[in-house]
C-alpha positions in Angstrom: -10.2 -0.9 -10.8 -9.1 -2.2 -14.3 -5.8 -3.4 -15.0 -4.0 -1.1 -16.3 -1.5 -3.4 -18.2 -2.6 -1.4 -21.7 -0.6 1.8 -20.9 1.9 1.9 -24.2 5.7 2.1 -23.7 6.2 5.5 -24.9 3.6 6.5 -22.1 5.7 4.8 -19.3 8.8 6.0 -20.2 7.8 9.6 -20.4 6.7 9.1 -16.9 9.8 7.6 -15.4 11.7 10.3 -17.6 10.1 13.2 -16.5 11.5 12.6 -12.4 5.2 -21.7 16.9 2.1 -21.9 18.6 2.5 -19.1 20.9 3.5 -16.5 19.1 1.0 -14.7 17.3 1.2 -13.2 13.9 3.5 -10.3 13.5 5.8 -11.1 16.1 8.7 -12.8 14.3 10.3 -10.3 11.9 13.0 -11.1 8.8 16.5 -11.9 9.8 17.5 -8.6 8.9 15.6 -6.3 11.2 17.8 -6.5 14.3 18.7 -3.4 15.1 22.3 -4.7 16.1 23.7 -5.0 12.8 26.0 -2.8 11.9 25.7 -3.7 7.8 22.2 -3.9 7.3 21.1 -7.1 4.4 20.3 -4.8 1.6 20.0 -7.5 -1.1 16.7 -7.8 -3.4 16.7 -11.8 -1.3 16.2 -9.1 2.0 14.0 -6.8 -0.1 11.4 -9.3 -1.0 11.8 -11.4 2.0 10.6 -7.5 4.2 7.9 -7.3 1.4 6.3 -11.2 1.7 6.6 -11.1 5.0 4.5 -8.2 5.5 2.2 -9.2 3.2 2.3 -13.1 4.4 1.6 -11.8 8.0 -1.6 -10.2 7.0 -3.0 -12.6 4.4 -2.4 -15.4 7.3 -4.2 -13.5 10.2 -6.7 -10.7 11.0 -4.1 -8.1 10.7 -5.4 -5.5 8.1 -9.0 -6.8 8.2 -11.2 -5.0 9.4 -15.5 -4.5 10.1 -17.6 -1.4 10.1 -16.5 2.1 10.8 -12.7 2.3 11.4 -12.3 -0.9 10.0 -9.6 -1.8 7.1 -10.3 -3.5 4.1 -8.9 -6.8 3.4 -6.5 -5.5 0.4 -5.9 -1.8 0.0 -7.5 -0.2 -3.5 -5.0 1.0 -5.8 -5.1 4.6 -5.8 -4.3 5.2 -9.8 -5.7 4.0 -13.4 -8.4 3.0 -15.3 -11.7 2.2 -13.4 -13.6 -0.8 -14.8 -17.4 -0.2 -15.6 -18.3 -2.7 -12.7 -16.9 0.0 -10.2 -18.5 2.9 -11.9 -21.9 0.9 -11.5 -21.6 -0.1 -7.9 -20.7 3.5 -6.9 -23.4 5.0 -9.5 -26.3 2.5 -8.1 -28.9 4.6 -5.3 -27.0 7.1 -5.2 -28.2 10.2 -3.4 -26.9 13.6 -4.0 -25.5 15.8 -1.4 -27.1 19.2 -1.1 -24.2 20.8 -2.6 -23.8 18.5 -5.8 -25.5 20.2 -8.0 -23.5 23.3 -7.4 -20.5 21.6 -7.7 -21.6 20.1 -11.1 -22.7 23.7 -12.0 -18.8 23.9 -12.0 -17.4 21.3 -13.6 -19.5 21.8 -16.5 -18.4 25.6 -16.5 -14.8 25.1 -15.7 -14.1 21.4 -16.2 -12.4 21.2 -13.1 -14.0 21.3 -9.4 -12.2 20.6 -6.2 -14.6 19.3 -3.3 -13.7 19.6 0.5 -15.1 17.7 3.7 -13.8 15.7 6.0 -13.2 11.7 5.9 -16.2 9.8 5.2 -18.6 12.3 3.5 -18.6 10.5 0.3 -16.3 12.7 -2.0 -15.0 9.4 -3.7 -18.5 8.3 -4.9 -19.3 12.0 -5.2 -16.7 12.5 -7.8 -17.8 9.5 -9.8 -21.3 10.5 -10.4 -19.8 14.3 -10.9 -18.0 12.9 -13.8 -20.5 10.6 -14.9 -23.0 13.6 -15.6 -20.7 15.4 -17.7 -19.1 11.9 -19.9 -19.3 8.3 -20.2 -16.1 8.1 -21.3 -13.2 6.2 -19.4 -12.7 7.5 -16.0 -9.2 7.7 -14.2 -7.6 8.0 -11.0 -4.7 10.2 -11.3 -1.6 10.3 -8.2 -2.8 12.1 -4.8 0.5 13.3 -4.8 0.6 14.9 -7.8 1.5 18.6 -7.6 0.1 21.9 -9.6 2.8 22.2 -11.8 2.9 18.2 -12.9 -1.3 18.6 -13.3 -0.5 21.4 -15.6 1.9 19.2 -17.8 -0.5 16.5 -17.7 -1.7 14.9 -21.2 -5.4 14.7 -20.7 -7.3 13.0 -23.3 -10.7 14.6 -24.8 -13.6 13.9 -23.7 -12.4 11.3 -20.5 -12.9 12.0 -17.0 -10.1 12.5 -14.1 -10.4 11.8 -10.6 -7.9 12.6 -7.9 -8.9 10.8 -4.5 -7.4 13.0 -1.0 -5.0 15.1 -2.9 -2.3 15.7 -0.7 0.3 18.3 -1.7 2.6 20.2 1.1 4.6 22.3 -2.1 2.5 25.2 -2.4 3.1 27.9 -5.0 4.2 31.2 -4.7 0.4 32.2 -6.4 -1.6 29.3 -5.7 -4.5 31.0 -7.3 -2.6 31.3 -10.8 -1.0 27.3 -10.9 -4.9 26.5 -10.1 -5.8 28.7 -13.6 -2.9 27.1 -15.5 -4.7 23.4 -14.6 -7.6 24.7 -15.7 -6.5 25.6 -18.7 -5.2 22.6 -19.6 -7.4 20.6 -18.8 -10.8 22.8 -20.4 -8.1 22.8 -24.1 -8.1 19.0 -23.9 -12.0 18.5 -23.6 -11.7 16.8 -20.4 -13.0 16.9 -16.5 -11.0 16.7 -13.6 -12.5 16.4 -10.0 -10.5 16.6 -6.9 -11.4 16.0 -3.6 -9.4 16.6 -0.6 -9.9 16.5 3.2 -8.6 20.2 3.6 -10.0 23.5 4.2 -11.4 25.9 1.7 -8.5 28.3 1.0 -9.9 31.7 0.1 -6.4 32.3 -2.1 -7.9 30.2 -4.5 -10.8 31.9 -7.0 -10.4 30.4 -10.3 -11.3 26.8 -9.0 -14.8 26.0 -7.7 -13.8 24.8 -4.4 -17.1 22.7 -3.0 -18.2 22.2 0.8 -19.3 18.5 0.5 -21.6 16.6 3.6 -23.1 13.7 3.4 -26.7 13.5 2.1 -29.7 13.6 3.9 -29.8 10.0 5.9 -33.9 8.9 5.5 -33.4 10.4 1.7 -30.2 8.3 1.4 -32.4 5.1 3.1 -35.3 5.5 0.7 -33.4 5.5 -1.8 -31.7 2.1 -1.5 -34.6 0.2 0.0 -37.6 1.9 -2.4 -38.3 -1.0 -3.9 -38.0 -3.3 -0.7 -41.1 -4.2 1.3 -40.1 -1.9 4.5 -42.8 1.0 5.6 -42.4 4.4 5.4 -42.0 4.9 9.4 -39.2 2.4 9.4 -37.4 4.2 6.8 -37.2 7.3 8.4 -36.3 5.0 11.7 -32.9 4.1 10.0 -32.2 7.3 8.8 -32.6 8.8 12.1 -30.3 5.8 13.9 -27.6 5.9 11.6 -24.5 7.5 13.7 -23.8 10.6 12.7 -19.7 9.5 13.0 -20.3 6.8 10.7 -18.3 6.8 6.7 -20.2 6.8 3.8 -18.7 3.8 3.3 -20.2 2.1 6.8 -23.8 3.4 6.1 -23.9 2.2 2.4 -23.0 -1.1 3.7 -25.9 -1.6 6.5 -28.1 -0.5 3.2 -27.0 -3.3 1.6 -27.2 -5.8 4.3 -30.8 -4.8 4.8 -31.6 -4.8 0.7 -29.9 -8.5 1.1 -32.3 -9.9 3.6 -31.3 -8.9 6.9 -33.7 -7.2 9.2 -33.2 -3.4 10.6 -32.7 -3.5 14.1 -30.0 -6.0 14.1 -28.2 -4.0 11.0 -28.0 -1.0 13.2 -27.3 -3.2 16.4 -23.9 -4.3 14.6 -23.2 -0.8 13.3 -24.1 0.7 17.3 -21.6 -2.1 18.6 -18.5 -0.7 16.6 -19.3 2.7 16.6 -16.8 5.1 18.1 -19.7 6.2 20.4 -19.4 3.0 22.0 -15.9 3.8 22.6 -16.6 7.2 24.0 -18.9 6.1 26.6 -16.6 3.1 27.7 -13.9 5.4 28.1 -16.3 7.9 30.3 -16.9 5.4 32.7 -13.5 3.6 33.2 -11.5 7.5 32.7 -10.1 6.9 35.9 -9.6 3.3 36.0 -6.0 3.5 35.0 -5.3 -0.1 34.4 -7.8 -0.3 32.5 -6.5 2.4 30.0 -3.6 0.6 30.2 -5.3 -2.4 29.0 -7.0 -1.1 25.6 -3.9 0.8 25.2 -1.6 -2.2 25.2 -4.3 -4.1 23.0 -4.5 -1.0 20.4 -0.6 -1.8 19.6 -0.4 -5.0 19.8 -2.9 -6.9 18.0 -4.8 -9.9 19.5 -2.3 -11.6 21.5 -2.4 -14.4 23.7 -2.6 -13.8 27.4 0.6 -14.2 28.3 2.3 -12.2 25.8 -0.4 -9.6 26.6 0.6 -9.6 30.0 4.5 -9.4 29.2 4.0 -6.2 26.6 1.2 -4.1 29.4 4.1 -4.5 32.2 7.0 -2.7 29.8 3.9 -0.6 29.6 3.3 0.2 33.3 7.2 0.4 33.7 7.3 3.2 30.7 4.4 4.9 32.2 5.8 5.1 35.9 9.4 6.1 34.5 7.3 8.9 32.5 5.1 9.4 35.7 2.1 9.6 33.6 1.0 7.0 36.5 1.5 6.7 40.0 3.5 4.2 42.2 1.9 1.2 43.4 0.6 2.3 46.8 1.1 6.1 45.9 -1.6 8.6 46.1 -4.6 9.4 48.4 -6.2 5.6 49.7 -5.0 3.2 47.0 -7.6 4.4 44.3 -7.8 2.6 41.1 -5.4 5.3 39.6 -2.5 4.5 42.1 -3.2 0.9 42.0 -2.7 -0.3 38.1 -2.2 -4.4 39.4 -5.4 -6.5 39.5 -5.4 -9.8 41.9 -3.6 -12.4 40.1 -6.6 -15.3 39.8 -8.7 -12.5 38.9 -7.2 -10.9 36.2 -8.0 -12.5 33.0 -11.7 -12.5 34.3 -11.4 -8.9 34.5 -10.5 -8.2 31.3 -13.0 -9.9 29.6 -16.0 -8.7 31.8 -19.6 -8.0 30.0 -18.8 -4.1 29.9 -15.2 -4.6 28.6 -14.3 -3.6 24.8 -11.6 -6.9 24.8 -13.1 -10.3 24.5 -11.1 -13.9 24.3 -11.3 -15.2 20.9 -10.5 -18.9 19.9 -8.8 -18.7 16.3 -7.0 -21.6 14.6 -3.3 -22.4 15.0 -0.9 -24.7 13.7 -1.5 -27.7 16.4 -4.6 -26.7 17.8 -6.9 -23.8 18.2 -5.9 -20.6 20.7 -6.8 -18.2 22.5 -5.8 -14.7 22.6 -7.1 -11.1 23.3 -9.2 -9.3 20.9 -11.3 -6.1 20.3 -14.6 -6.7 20.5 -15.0 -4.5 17.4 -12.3 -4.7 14.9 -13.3 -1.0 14.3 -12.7 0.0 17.9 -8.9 -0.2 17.7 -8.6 2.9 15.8 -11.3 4.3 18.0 -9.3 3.7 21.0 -6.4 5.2 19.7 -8.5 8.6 18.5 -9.8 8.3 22.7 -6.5 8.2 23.6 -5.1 11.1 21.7 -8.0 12.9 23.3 -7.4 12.7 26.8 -3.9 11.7 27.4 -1.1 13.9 28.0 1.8 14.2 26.9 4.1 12.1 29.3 1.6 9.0 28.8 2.7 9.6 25.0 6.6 9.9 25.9 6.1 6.8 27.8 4.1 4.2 24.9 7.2 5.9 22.6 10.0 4.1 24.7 7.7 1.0 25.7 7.6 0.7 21.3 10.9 1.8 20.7 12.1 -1.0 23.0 10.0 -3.3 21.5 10.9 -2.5 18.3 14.6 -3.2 19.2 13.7 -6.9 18.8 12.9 -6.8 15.9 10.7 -5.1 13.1 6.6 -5.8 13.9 3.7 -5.5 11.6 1.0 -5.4 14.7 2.7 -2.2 16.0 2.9 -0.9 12.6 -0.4 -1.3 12.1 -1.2 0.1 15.5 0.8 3.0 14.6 -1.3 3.8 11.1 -4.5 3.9 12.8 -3.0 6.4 15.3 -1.7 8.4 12.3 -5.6 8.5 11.5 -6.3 10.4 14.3 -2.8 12.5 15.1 -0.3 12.3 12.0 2.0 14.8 13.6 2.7 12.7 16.8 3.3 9.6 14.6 5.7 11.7 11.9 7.3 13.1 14.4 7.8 10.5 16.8 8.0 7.5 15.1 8.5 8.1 11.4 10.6 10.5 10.9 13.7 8.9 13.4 12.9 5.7 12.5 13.1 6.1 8.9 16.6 8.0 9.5 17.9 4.3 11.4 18.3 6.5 14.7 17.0 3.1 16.7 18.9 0.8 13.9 17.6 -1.5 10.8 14.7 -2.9 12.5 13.3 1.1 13.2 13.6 1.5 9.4 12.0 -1.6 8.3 9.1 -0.4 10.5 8.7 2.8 9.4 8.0 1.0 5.9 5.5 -1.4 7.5 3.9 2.1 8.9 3.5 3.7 5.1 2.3 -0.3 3.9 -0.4 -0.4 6.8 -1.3 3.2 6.2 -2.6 2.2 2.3 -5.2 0.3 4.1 -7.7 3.0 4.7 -7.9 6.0 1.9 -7.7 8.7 4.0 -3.8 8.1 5.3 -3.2 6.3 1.9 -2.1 9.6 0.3 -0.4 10.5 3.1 1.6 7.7 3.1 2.8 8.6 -0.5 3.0 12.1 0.5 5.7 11.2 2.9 7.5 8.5 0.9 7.5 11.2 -1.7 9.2 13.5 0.3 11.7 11.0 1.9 12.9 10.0 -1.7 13.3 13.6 -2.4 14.4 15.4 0.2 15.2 12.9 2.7 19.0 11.7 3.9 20.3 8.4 2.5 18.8 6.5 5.0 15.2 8.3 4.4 15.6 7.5 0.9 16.4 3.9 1.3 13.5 3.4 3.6 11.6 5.3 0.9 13.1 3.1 -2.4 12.0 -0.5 0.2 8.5 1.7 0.6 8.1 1.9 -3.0 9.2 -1.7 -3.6 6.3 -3.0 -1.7 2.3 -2.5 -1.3 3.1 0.9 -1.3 4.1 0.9 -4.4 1.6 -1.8 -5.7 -0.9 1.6 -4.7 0.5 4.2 -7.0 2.7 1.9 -9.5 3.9 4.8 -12.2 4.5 7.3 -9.4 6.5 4.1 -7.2 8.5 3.9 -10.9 9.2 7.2 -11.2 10.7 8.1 -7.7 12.9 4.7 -7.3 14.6 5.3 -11.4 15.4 8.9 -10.1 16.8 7.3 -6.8 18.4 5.2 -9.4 20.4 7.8 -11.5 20.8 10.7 -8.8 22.2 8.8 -6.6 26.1 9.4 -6.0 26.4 6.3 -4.4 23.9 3.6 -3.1 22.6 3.2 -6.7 22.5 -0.3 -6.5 19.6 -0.4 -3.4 17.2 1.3 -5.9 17.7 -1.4 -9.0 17.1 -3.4 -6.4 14.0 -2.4 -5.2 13.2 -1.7 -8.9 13.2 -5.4 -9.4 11.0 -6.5 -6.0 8.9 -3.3 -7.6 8.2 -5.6 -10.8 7.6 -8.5 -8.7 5.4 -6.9 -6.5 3.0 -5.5 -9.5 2.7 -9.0 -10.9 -0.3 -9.4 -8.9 -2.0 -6.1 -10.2 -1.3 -5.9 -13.8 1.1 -3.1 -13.6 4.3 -4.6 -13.6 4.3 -4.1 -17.2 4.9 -0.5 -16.9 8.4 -1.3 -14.9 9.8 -3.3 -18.4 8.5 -0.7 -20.9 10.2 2.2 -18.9 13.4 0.2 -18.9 13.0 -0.4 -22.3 12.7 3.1 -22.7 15.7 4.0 -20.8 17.7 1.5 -23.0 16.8 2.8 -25.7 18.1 6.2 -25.1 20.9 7.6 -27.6 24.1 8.3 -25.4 25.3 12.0 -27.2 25.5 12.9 -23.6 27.1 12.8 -20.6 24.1 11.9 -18.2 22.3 9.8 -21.0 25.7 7.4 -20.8 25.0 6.8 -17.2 21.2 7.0 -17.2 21.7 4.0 -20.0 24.1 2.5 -17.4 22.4 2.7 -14.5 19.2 1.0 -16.7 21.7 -1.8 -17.4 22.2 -2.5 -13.8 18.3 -2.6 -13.5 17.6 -4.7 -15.6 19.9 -7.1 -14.3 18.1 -6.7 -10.9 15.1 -7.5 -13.0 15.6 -10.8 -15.2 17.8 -12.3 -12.0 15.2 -11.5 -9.6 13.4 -15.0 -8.6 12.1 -14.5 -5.1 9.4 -16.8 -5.8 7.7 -20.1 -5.0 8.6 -21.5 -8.2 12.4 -19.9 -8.3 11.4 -19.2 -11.8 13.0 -15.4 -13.5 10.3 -13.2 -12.5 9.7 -12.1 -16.3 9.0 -15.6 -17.0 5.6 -15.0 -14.2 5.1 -12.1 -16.8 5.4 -14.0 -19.8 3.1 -16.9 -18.6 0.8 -14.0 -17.7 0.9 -12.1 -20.8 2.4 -14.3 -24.2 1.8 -11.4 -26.5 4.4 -9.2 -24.5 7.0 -11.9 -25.6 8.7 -9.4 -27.9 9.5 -7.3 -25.3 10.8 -9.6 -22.7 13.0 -11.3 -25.4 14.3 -7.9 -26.2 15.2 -7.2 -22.2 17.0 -10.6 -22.1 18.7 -10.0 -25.1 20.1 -6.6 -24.0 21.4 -8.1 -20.6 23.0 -10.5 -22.0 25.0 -8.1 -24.2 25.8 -6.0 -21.0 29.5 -7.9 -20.2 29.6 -7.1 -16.9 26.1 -8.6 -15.7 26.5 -11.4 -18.2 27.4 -14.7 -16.3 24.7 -13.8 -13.7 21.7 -12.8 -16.2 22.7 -16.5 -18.5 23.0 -18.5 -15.3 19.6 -17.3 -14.1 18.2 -17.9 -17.3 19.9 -21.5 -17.2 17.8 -22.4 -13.9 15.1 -20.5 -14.8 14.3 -22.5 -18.0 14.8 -26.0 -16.3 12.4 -24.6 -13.4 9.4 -23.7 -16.3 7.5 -26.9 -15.2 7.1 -25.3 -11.6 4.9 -22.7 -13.7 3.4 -24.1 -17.1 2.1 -27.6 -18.5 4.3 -26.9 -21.6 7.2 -26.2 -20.5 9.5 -27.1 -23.9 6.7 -25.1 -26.2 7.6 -22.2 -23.6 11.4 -22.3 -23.8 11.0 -22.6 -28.2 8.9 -19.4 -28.1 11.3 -17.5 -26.3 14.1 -18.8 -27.9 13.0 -18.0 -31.4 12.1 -14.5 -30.0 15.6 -14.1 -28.6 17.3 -14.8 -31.8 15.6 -12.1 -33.6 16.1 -9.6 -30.8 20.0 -10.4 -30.4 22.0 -8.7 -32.6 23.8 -10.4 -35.5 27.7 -10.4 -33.3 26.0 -11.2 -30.2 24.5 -14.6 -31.2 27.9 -16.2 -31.0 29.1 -15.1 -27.6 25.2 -15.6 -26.3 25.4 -19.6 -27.7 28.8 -19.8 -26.7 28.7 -19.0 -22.4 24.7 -20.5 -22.5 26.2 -23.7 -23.6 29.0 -23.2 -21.1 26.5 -23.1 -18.2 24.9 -26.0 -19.1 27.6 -28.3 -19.4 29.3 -26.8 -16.1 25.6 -27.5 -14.3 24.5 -30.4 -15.9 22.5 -32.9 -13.4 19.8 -34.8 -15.8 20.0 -37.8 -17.5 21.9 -38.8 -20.6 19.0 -38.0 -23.5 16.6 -36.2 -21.2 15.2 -33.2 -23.2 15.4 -30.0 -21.0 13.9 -26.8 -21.7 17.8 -25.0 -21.3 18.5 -27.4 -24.4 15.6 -26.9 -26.4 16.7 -23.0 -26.3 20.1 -23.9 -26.4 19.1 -25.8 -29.8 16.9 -23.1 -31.2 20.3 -20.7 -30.6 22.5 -23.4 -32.1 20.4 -23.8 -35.4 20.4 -20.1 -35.9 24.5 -20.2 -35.0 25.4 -22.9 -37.1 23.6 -21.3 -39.8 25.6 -18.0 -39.4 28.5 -19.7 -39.4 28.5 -22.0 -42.4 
């Protein structure tokens, strides 16, 4: 997806207007996350420190990564903006229309808006591309899968483009669904543009004035000839493929095995890999071991926990077995009619470990590097099957197995916050949302079990924006926390936004923490805060632009009234968050990282600097970080004194004429009170201070 750095400033501020060796990876969460703090770290340092470690813990493992059907992809796709022509063309490329596509063009062309249904993994993404490709070859974009019928109606669509909203996901209904659906049609068909939605539920015969489509996946041998008609492979193979691709299998999964046969590699062992992590290979293992409980127990214990190493494995699937007897979704030891394998859950301790890894198990031992020396730990044999599991075990257990693996978590969450079980936890909400929203989310995210229940609840919403079907969701319910939630809901929801979450859906993220920010009565401050992690986070995806211009926006407002004082306020105390936010490698201002990234915006981060500094209050800690920041520059650019000149010319012309004084005046205070270099070593903090001074002297005289 393009960058969408481009979006002008009046555009964003309209938007934010209008609303050790043997532990493995995920077990060691922030300081902060213990449950038995009574004042929970709320600091940006905190913020970020939840965010990187998240993000370090699954950019450092396997966590997140996933193969085949069920499997996660290494980075979730950002669900709104532009998308780049090299998108467009991979989704456009052998594509084979569904039997209902042309009707639903039929209505697009008609109406200029369609809405196609069908479940997770029919295609309605790539669908919707080559919907609007037929009708424009203008710029496509994704629009919010939260957005609602009354903001679509308000929306400014530009003629000619095309629209795409990816699993809309909207629990507000109006009081005539039927007529809010008209008004978006409207408004789209007077602008000259498309809009295609597609969403996972049902038809709803309320609804007449929008086509709503039933979308399936295309015929499987068409779909294979189509990718492989110019490969060397016979007619009678062809249809072969078509006929073994699983029926359970995404879009997604069956595009790829194309591909991997179009790049060389032969049939059978295409389809042997997709046959291995299949969920049918799930079902059938879970046929034959039904009654083996400890072997439930096993996979079960596996499905939350991540690969482990044996003896943590071991530790986590006793709390198991103790939940489960206290819940007596098990049996005693010894209980029961002739010690079956149901009333005896303990294996023979030397043969155990063999046990679990036998031929017709789904966990293997794995060897994987670690910071001394390789190890060993407990593994899926399909990355896909973990989710696959979990969608087993929703459909066979009862309900006191459930009570029991929500104590066994919510005691090991009491340890800390952990990414593997939040993880666990996103691929159950795949499969049963309502058991984890209403187990899980919804009391954690309210602090019932303490800080460390909350910080997981957020990593729940960041592992959900791995897959796209429970990515909306996961802004659906961050949506409604920030809204309608109690002021711990709507902290976990502003530290949601503030991370990948946010990184998914940046202009929504934007808009929900700035009205945290000025409708808050109290606990104002936790918003900037996240506001400025926010801006940090979207430096890696091109958006964090978006987070200055709105500021600049609210800055700029003209004070006649009552709320626009403490809106203006409120921005003030943002955009100190902002320019003093460093949680970085470098330690460098995080606007600098902007800067570096894109020089031409230099006239707008000069102007942001410039209007902290004039902010009394929040002036001392916005010059002091500008100080350090500046002698840090050569952390982050070969020309570190051309860098400080630059911004130092542009903060002359964006300070106004009484504020040049006071600005010299405590800049040159801060240097000589935190002074360390050499006698005649040039500095970037003096080649600004000398570009001010020049200006100053020049005033003065």
């Amino acid at each position: 997806m393009a960058e969408p750095e481009e979006m002008s400033d009046n555009e964003a501020g309209r938007e934010a207007a209008q609303t050790a060796d043997d532990q493995p990876a995920g077990r060691n969460p922030p300081d902060d996350a213990d449950r038995t703090s009574e004042s929970p770290d709320r600091s940006t340092k905190k913020i970020a420190e939840t965010v990187n470690y998240f993000h370090g813990t699954v950019m450092a493992g396997t966590i997140g990564i996933g193969d085949g059907d069920g499997g996660r992809a290494i980075a979730p796709r950002v669900l709104t903006g532009q998308l780049d022509d090299a998108e467009i063309q991979a989704e456009t490329a052998f594509y084979c229309r569904p039997a209902t596509f042309d009707q639903a063009l039929g209505r697009l062309i008609s109406d200029h808006v369609v809405l196609i249904c069908g479940p997770t993994g029919a295609g309605k993404r790539t669908g919707g591309i080559n919907l609007l490709r037929e009708v424009t070859t203008e710029r496509l974009e994704v629009i919010s899968a939260v957005s609602d019928l009354k903001e679509l109606s308000r929306t400014d669509y530009r003629t000619g483009q095309g629209y795409l909203i990816i699993n809309r996901s909207d629990d507000n209904r109006a009081n005539d669904v039927d007529f809010a659906w008209r008004r978006v049609c409207d408004r789209v068909r007077a602008a000259g543009a498309y809009l295609v939605i597609t969403t996972v539920a049902a038809i709803d015969p309320n609804v007449e004035r929008v086509g709503q489509i039933a979308w399936h996946r295309p015929d499987m041998a068409a779909l294979t000839r189509t990718y492989l008609a110019d490969q060397d492979v016979a007619e009678e193979m062809v249809e072969l493929i078509g006929e073994q691709l699983p029926p359970e299998c995404s879009m997604a999964d069956v595009t790829a095995v194309l591909r991997t046969i179009r790049s060389g590699e032969s049939p059978e062992t295409a389809l042997d890999k997709l046959s291995e992590q299949s969920a049918q290979r799930v079902r059938d293992w879970f046929d034959e071991h039904g009654r083996d409980a400890q072997a439930i127990v096993d996979v079960a214990t596996l499905a939350f926990a991540g690969d482990v190493i044996y003896r943590e494995f071991e530790s986590l699937r006793a709390g198991l077995n103790e939940a489960l007897r206290r819940s007596e979704a098990i049996k005693p030891s010894g209980a029961g009619s002739g010690g079956s394998k149901e009333a005896e859950p303990d294996g023979h301790v030397l043969t155990e470990r063999r046990r679990l890894i036998c031929d017709d198990s789904l966990i293997i031992e794995r060897l994987v590097p670690g910071p001394n020396t390789s190890r060993r730990v407990l593994a899926f044999r399909s990355s896909g099957h973990r989710r696959h599991v979990l969608a087993e075990l929703c459909r066979r257990c009862a309900t006191p197995f459930w009570n029991a693996v929500a104590e066994w978590l919510a005691g090991l969450i009491a340890h800390g916050a952990d990414v593997e079980i939040a993880f666990g936890l996103a691929d159950l909400a795949a499969c049963d949302f309502d058991e984890v929203q209403q187990t899980y989310l919804e009391p954690w995210s309210r602090s019932e079990i303490g800080p460390a229940g909350q910080v997981t609840a957020v990593f729940v919403l960041w592992a959900m924006c791995f897959r796209e079907d429970t990515q909306p969701v996961a802004l659906r319910i961050t949506k409604h926390w920030a809204n309608h939630g109690n002021p711990e809901q709507r902290w976990s929801a502003a530290m949601a936004y503030s991370g990948l979450l946010g990184a998914c859906d940046p202009a929504q993220a934007i808009r929900q923490l700035w009205q945290l920010t000025i409708s808050a009565t109290k606990g104002f401050d936790q918003a900037c805060r996240a506001m400025a992690v926010l801006f940090d986070t979207l430096l890696a995806t091109g958006s964090s632009g978006k987070v200055l211009s709105t500021l600049d926006q609210q800055l700029r407002r003209t004070p006649t009234r009552p709320a626009d004082r403490d809106a203006v306020l409120r921005a003030r105390h943002v955009l100190t968050e902002v320019l003093i936010m460093r949680e970085n490698q470098s330690r460098v201002p995080a606007t600098f990282l902007y800067l570096k990234k894109y020089p031409h915006r230099l006239e707008l981060v000069a102007s942001l600097w410039a209007a902290g500094s004039c902010y009394r209050p929040c002036r001392p800690l916005i010059l002091d970080a500008l100080w350090h920041g500046l002698n840090r520059l050569r952390h982050i650019t070969d020309k570190p004194i051309e860098f400080a000149s630059r911004l130092g010319e542009a903060l002359v012309k964006a300070l106004p004429a009484d504020e040049v004084a006071p600005f010299y005046q405590h800049l040159r205070a801060v240097d000589a009170a935190t002074r360390t270099r050499a006698k005649g070593q040039r500095s970037p903090a003096l080649v600004l201070l000398d570009v001010i001074e020049r200006h100053y002297r020049r005033k003065a005289s």
